[in-house]
Each structure stands twice: as structure tokens, then as C-alpha cells.
C-alpha positions as CSV (number, residue, x, y, z in Angstrom):
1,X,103.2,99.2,207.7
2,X,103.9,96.1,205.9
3,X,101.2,94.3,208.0
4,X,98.8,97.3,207.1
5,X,99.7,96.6,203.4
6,X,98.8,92.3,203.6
7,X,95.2,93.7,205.0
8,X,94.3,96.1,202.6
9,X,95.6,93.4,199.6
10,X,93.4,90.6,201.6
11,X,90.2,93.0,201.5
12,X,90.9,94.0,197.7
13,X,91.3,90.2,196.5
14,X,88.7,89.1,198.7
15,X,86.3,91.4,197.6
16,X,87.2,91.0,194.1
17,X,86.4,87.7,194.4
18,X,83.2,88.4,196.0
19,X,82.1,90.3,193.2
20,X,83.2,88.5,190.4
21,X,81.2,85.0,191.8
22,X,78.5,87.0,193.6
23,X,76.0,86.8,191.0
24,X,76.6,83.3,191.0
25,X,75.9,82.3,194.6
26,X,71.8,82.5,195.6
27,X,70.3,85.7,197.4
28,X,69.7,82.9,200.3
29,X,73.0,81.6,201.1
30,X,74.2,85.2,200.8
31,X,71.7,86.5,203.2
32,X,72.1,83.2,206.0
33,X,76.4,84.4,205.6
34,X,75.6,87.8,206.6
35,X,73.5,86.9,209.2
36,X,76.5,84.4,210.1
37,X,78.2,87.1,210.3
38,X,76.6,89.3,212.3
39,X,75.8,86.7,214.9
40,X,79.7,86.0,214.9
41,X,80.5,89.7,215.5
42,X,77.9,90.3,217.9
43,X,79.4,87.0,220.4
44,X,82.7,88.8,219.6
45,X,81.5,92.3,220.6
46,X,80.6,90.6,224.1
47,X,83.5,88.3,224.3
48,X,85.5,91.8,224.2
49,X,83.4,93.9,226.6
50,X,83.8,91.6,229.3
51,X,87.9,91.9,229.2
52,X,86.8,95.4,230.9
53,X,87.9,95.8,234.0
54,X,85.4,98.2,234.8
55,X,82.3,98.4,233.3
56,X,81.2,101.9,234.3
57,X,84.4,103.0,232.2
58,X,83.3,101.7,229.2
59,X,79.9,103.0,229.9
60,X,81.6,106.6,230.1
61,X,83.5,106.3,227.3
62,X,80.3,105.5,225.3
63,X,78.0,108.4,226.2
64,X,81.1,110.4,225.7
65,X,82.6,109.0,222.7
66,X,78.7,109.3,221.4
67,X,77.6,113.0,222.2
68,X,81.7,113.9,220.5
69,X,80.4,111.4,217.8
70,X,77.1,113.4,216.8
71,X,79.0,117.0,217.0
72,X,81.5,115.7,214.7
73,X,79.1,114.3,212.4
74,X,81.3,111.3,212.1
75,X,78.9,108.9,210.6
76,X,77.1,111.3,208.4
77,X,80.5,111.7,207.3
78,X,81.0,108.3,206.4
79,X,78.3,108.1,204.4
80,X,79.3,111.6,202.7
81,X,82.8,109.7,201.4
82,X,80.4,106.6,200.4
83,X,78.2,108.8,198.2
84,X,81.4,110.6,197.3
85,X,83.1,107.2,195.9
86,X,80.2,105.9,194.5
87,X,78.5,108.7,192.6
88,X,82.8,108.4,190.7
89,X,82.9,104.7,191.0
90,X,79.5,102.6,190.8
91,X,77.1,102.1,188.4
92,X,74.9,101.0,190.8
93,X,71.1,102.6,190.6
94,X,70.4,103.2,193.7
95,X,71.0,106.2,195.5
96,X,71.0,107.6,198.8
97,X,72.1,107.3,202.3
98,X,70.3,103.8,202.1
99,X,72.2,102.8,199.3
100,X,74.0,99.2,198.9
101,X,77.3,101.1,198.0
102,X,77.3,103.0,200.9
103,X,76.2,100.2,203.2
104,X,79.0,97.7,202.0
105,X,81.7,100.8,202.5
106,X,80.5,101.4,206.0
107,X,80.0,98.1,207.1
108,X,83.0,97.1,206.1
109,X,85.2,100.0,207.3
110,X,84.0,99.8,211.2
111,X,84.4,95.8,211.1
112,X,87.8,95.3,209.5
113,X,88.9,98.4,211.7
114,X,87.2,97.8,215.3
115,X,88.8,95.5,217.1
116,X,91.8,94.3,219.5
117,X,93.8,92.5,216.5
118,X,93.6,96.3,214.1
119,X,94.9,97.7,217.3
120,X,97.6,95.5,219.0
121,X,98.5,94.6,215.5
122,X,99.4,97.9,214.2
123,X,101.1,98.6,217.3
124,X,102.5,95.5,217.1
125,X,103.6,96.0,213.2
126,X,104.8,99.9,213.8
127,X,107.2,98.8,216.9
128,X,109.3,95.5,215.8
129,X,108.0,94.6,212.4
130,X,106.6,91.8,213.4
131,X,102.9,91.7,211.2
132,X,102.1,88.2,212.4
133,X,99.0,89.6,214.3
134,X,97.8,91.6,211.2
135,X,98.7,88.3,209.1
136,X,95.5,86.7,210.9
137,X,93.4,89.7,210.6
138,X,94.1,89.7,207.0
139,X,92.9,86.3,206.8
140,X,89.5,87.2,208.3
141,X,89.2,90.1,206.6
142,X,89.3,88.7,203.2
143,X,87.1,85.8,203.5
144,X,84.6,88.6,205.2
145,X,85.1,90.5,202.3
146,X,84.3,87.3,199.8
147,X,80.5,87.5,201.7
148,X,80.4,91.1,202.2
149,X,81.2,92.1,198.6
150,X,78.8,89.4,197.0
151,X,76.1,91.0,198.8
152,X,76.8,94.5,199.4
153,X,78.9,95.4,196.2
154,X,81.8,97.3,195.3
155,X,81.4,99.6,198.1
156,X,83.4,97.1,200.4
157,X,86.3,97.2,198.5
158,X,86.9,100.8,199.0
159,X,86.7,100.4,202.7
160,X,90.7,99.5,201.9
161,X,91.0,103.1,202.1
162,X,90.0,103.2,205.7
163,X,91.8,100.3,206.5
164,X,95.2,101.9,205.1
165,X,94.5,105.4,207.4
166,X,93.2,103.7,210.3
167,X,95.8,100.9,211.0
168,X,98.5,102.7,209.0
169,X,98.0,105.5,210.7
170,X,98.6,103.7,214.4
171,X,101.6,101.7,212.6
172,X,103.3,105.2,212.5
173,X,102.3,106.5,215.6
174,X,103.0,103.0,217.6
175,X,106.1,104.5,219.3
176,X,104.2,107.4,221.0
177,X,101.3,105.2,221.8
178,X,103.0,102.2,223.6
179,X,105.0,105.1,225.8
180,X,101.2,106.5,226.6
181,X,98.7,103.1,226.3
182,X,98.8,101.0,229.7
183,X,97.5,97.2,229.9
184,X,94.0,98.6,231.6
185,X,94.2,101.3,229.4
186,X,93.8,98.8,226.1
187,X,92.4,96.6,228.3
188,X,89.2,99.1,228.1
189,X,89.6,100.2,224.7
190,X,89.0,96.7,223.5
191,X,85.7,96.4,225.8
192,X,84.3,99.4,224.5
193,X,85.3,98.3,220.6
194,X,83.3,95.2,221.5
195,X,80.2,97.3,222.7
196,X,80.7,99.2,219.1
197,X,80.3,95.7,217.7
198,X,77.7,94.5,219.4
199,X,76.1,97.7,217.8
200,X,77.3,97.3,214.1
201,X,75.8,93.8,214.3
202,X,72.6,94.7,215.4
203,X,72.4,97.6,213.2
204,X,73.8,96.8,209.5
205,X,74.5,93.1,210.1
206,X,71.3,92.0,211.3
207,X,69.1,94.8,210.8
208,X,67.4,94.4,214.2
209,X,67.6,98.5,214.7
210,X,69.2,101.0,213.2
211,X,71.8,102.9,215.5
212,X,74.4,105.5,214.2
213,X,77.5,103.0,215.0
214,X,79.6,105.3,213.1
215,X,79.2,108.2,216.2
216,X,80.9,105.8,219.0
217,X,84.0,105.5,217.0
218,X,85.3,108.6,219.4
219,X,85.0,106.4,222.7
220,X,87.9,104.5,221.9
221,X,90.0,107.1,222.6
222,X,87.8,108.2,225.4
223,X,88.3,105.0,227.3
224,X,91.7,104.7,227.9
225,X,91.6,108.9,228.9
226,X,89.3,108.0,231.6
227,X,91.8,105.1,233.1
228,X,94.2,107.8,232.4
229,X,92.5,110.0,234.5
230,X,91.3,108.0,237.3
231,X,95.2,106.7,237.6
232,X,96.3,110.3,237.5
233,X,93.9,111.4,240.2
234,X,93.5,107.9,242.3
């Protein structure tokens, strides 16, 4: 957990920082960093599909991930906590689903979360200790959260939260995983997080299209269930 603990501290400071000298930076250079931004996470995104081994895996785990995504409601219930947190914690006038609060929570949340170095470095953390992994992933994180916060608000510090559950929550549970997760198994986990990234940029990053990025969070477990299966039944 201590790895877990550096992150969420990196994402509080930096967006603390964000927000204290956001005002101070011009609407343009903030803008042409989150476009940086999104461009950077979209090459990433593809950098990590193409690890797959398998493409028509990842595919699967997509469409299946997706259609468990919408019947769970997962990303209108990311926005619900948003709303939630900022109707008790903003001052911000804007409301709705639209909202910059909720925006900077969600964006946020599925970037510091998605992602081969949340993964292998909670696994990582929970198994030996060893948090060097997470230590650079901190690092990112918080100068993302600097930019993120000075455009997007207070909303990004609260994706902390997320980040404590998420990668705390795999710290904990690292035993039981390693004993479960093969090499092709994260091996196409991490291509179809990069497909999810490939999304976030395009959608909230970049605002080419929207797309309800928050529904494909299920496929990352359904990826490495179909390896699973297909080694079970090959």
C-alpha cells in the first residue's frame, strides 16, 4: 500500500498546485497542455494495444466489457459520485453531467487508474513491497494533475479517492492475483487498457467524440478470462 499512498499524495499536491497557480497561467497554454495530453495518451493507448498477442481478444473483451459496462451503469455512476462530491465540495456554478467538476474527477480517475504501471505496480507493491513502479507513476501523475487541475478544477483532486480503491484495492488482493494472472493474460489486459485510452483521449482529452469510456472499464477483467478460457479449453 505504501506505493498506493505516494500516488494519491502526488495527485493531491499536484493538483493543489494546479489550482492555486491555475488562474495565473492563460486559457491557451492550458488548453495546448491538455491537448498535449491527450495526444500523449492516445500514442500510449496504441503503444499498449499492440503488446496484444491477439487482437481478436482484446476485441472480445471490449464488446463484452462494454454491453457489462452499460447494464451496470458504470459511467453514469461516475458521474453520480462527481455530482455527489461536488454539489458538498465545489462552489463551482455550473451544473450537470457536463459540468467542469465532474469532468476533471472523471478524466482524471480512468487516466491515473488505466494502465500497465497502476496494475503491475500494485501487484508489484502488494507482493514484495517494492513501490518503485508506483514511484514513477506517481511522478506522472502529479505533474498531470498540475495541468489537469488548472483547467478542470477541484474535481481532479478527488479522483485520489479512486486511485486509493482502485490500486489499493489490487495491493491487497496481489497474492490471489499473481497465483491467477498469466504473462498473456496481463499481456492482454494491458492492450485492451490501451484501447480504453485511446478512447478517453478522443473523448474528454481531445473532444473529437464523445464515447462512454467509463462502460469499458469491465473488459479489463474480461480479457484475461478469455485467455483464461481459451487455455482451459485449447
Amino acid at each position: 500500500m505504501t506505493g498506493t499512498i505516494i500516488n494519491v499524495v502526488a495527485v493531491l499536491v499536484g493538483g493543489a498546485i494546479g489550482l492555486l497557480f491555475g488562474s495565473r497561467i492563460p486559457e491557451r497554454f492550458k488548453n495546448t497542455v491538455i491537448a498535449g495530453m491527450g495526444l500523449f495518451t492516445g500514442v500510449m493507448g496504441l503503444q499498449m494495444f499492440l503488446k496484444s498477442e491477439n487482437q481478436l481478444i482484446v476485441l472480445g473483451a471490449i464488446i463484452i466489457g462494454t454491453l457489462l459496462g452499460e447494464w451496470w451503469k458504470i459511467e453514469d455512476g461516475l458521474q453520480h459520485l462527481g455530482l455527489a462530491l461536488e454539489k458538498r465540495f465545489s462552489s463551482d456554478s455550473e451544473t450537470g453531467g457536463g459540468s467542469r467538476f465532474v469532468r476533471g474527477f472523471m478524466v482524471a480517475s480512468l487516466l491515473f487508474c488505466i494502465g500497465p504501471m497502476a496494475i503491475l505496480g500494485s501487484i508489484q507493491d502488494g507482493l514484495t513491497g517494492d513501490y518503485n513502479l508506483l514511484a514513477v507513476k506517481s511522478t506522472l501523475d502529479g505533474f498531470a494533475s498540475i495541468a489537469f487541475a488548472s483547467t478542470l478544477g477541484i474535481g481532479v483532486l478527488f479522483s485520489s479517492v479512486i486511485v486509493l480503491v482502485y490500486q489499493g484495492g489490487i495491493s491487497l488482493l496481489a497474492g490471489t492475483l499473481s497465483a491467477v494472472i498469466s504473462d498473456p493474460m496481463m499481456n492482454e489486459m494491458t492492450a485492451t487498457g490501451g484501447v480504453i485510452l485511446v478512447g478517453l483521449a478522443i473523448s474528454n482529452l481531445l473532444e473529437i467524440k464523445k464515447i462512454r469510456v467509463g462502460n469499458f472499464l469491465p473488459a479489463l477483467a474480461v480479457a484475461p478470462l478469455i485467455v483464461w478460457l481459451m487455455e482451459f479449453f485449447g
